[in-house]
Short mmCIF file of the C-alpha atoms (twelve columns), coordinates in Angstrom:
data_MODEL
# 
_entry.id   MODEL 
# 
loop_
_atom_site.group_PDB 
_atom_site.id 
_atom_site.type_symbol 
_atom_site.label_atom_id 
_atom_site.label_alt_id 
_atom_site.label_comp_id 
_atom_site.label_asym_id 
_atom_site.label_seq_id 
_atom_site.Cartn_x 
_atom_site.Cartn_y 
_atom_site.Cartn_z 
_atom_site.pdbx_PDB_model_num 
ATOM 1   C CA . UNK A 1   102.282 50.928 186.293 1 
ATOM 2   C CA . UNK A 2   102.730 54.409 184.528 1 
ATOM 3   C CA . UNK A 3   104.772 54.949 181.216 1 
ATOM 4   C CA . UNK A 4   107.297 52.300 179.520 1 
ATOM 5   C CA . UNK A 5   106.423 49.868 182.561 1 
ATOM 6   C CA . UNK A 6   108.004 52.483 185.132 1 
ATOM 7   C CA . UNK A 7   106.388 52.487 188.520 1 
ATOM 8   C CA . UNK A 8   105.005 55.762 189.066 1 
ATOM 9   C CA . UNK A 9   107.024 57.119 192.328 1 
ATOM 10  C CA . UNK A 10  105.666 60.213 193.968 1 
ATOM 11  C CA . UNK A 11  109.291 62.829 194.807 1 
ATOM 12  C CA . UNK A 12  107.958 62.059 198.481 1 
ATOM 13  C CA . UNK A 13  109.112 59.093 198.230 1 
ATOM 14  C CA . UNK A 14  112.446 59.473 197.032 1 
ATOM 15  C CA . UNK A 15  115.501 60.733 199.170 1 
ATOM 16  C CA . UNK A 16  117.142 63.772 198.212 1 
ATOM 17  C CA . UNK A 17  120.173 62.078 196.474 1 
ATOM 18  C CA . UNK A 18  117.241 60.430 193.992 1 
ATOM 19  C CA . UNK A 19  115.763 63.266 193.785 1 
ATOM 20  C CA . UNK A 20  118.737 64.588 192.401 1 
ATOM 21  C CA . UNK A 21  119.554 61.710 190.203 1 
ATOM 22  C CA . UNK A 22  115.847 61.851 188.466 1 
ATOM 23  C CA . UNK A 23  116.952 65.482 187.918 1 
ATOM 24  C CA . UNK A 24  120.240 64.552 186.131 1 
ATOM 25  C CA . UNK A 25  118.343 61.777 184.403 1 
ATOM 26  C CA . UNK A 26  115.812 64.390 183.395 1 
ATOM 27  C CA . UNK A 27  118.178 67.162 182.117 1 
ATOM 28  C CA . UNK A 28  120.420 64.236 180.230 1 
ATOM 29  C CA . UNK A 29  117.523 63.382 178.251 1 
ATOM 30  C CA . UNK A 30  116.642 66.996 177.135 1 
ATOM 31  C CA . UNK A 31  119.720 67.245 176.113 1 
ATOM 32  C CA . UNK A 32  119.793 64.455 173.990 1 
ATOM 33  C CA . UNK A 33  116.100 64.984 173.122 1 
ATOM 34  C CA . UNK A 34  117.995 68.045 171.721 1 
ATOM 35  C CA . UNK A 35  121.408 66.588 170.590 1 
ATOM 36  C CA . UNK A 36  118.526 64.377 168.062 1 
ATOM 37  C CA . UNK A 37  116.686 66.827 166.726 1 
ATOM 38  C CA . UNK A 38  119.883 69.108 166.002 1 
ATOM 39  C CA . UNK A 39  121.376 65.837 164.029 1 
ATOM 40  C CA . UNK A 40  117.833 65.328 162.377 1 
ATOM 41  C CA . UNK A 41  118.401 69.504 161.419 1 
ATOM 42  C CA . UNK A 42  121.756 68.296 159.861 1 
ATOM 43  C CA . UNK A 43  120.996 65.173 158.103 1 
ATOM 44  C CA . UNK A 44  117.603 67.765 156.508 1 
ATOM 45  C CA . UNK A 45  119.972 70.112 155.370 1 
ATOM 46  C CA . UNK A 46  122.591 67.451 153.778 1 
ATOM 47  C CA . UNK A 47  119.653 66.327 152.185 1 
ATOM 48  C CA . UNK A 48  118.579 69.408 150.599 1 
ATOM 49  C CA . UNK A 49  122.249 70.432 149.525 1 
ATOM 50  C CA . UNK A 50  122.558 66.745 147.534 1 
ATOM 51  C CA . UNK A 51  118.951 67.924 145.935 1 
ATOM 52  C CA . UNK A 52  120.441 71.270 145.141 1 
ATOM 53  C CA . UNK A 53  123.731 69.754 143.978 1 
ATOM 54  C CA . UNK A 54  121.974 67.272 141.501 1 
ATOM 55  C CA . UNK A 55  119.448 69.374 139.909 1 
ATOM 56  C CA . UNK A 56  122.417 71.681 139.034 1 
ATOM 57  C CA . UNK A 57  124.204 68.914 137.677 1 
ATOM 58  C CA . UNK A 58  121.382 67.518 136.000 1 
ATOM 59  C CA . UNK A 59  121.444 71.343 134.423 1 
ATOM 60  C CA . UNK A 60  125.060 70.955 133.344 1 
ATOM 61  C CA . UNK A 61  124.567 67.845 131.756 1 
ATOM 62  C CA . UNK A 62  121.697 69.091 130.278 1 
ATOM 63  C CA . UNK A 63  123.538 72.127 128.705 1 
ATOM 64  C CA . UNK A 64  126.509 69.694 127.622 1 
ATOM 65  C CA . UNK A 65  123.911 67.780 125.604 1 
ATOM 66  C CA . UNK A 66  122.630 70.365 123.994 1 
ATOM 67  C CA . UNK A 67  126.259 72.020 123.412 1 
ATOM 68  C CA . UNK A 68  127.118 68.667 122.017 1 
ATOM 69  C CA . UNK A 69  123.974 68.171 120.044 1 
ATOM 70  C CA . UNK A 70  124.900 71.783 118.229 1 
ATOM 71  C CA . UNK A 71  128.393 71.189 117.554 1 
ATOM 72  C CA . UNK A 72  126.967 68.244 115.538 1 
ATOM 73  C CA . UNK A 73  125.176 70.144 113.722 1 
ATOM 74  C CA . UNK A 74  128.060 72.511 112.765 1 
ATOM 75  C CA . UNK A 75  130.460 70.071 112.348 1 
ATOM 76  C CA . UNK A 76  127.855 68.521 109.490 1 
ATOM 77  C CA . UNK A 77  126.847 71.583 107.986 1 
ATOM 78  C CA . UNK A 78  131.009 73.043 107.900 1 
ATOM 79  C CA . UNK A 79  133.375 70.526 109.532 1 
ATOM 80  C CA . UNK A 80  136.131 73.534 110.750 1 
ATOM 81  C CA . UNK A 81  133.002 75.808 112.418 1 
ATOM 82  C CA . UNK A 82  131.953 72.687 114.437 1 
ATOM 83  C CA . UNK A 83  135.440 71.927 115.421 1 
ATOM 84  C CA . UNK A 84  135.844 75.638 116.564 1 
ATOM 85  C CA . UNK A 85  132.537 75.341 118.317 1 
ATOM 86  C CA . UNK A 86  133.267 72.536 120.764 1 
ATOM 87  C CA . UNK A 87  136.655 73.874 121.058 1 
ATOM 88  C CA . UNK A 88  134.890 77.279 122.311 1 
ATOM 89  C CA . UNK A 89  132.619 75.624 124.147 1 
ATOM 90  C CA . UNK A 90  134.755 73.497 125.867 1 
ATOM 91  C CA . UNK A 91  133.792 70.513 124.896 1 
ATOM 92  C CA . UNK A 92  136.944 69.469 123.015 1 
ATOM 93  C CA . UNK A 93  140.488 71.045 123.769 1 
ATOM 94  C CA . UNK A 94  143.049 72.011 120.759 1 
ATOM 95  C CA . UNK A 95  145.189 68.916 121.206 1 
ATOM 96  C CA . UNK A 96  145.394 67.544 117.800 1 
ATOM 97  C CA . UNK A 97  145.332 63.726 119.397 1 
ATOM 98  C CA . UNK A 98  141.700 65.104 120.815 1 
ATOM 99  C CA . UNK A 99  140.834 66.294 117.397 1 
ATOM 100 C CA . UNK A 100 141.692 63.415 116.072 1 
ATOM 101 C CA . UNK A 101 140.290 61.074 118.625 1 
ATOM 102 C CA . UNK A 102 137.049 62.682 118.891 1 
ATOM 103 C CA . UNK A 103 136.495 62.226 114.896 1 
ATOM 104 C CA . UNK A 104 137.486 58.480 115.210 1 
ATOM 105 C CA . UNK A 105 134.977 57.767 117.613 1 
ATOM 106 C CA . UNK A 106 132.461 59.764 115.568 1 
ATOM 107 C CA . UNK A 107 129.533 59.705 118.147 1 
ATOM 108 C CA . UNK A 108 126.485 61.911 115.738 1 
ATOM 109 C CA . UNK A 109 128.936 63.153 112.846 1 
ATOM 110 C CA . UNK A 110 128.618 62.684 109.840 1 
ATOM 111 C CA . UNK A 111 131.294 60.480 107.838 1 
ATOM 112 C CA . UNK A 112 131.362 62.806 105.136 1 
ATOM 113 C CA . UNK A 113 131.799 65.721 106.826 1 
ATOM 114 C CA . UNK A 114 134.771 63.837 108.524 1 
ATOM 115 C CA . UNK A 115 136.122 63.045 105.715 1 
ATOM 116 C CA . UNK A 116 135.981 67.065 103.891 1 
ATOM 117 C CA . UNK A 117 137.954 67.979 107.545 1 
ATOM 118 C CA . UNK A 118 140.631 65.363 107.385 1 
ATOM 119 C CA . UNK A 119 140.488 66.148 103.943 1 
ATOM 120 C CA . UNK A 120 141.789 69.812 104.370 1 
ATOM 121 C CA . UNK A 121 145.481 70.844 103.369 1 
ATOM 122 C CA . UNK A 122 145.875 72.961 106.363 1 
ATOM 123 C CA . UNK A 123 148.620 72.227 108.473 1 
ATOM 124 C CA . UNK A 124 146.741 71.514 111.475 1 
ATOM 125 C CA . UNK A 125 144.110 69.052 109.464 1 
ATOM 126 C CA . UNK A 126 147.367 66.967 108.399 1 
ATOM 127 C CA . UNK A 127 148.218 66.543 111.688 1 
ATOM 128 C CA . UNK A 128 144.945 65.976 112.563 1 
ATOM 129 C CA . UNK A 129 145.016 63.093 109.652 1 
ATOM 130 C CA . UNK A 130 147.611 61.442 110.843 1 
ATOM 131 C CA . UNK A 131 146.578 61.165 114.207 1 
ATOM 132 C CA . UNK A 132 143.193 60.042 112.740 1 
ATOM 133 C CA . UNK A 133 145.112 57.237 110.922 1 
ATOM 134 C CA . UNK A 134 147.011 56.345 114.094 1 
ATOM 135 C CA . UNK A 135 143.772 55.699 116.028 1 
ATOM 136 C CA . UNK A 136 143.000 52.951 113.702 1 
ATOM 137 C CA . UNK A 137 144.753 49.334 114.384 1 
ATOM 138 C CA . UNK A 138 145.646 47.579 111.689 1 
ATOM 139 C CA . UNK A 139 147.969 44.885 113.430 1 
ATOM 140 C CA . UNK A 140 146.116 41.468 113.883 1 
ATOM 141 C CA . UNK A 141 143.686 41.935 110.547 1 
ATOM 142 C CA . UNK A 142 143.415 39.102 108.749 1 
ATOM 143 C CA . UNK A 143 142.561 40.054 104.758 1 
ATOM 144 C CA . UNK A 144 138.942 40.380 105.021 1 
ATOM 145 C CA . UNK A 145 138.796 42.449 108.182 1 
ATOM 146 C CA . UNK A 146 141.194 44.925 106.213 1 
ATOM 147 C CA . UNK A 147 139.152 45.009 103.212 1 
ATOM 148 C CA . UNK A 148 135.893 45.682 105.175 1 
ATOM 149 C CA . UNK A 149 137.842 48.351 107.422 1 
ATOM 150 C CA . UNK A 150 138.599 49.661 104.427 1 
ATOM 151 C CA . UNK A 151 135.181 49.927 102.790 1 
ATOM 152 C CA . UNK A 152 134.309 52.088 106.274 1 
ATOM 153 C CA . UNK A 153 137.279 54.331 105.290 1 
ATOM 154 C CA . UNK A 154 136.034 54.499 101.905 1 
ATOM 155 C CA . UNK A 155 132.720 56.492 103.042 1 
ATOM 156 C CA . UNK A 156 135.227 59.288 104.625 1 
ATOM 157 C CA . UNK A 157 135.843 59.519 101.336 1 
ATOM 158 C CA . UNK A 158 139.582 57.282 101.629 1 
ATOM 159 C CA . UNK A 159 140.188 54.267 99.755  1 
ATOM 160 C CA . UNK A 160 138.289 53.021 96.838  1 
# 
């Protein structure tokens, strides 16, 4: 027995029709000997275009953070220069319901600073207030829940 369990034929043996036929047989497998490593070529190169793809988004999202980790700072250190910093950056749009919703959620800012930019007569900080205010439910409080959302309010620098 020769390879995979294949009898080992000498081409004497064989008539010219198998002849032929081992040649076909042959010249199909090179081809798909070829067909595989041309896929294995793709699926490579697929690979390394997800690797490329993630490590630059693993560098936007790295930027972002530190963008984001700035603007906090700003925002602390002068609420209005932090809000025109993520704005710049594009990390917050001009929408006043953005604005406003980005301050109610309050991920790294400091209440007080809050409080000094919703605390601004400016046109665009009143809006901004309101909005603010309208992010807040108040339906379904019972008394103490109130009282303790107020305290919370009351660092911004609201209430009493």
């Amino acid at each position: 027995m020769g390879k995979a369990g294949c009898l080992s034929v000498e081409p004497a043996e064989l008539s010219s029709g198998e002849t032929e036929e081992l040649q076909r047989i042959k010249w199909h497998r090179k081809q798909l000997l070829e067909d595989i490593q041309k896929l294995k070529d793709e699926i490579a190169d697929v690979f390394a275009q997800i690797d490329c793809f993630e490590s630059a988004e693993e560098s936007r999202m790295a930027q972002k953070e530190k963008e984001l980790c700035i603007g906090r700072k700003k925002f602390n250190m002068d609420p209005a220069k932090g809000i025109q910093y993520f704005i710049e950056h594009k990390l917050l749009t001009p929408d006043i319901q953005d604005i406003a919703r980005f301050l109610y959620k309050g991920e790294g800012l400091n209440k007080t600073a809050i409080g000094t930019y919703l605390g601004e007569r400016d046109p665009i900080n009143l809006q901004v207030l309101q909005a603010f205010v309208d992010c807040h439910e108040f339906a379904n409080l019972n008394l103490v829940q109130a009282l303790r959302f107020r305290e919370g309010a009351s660092d911004l620098g609201f209430g009493g």
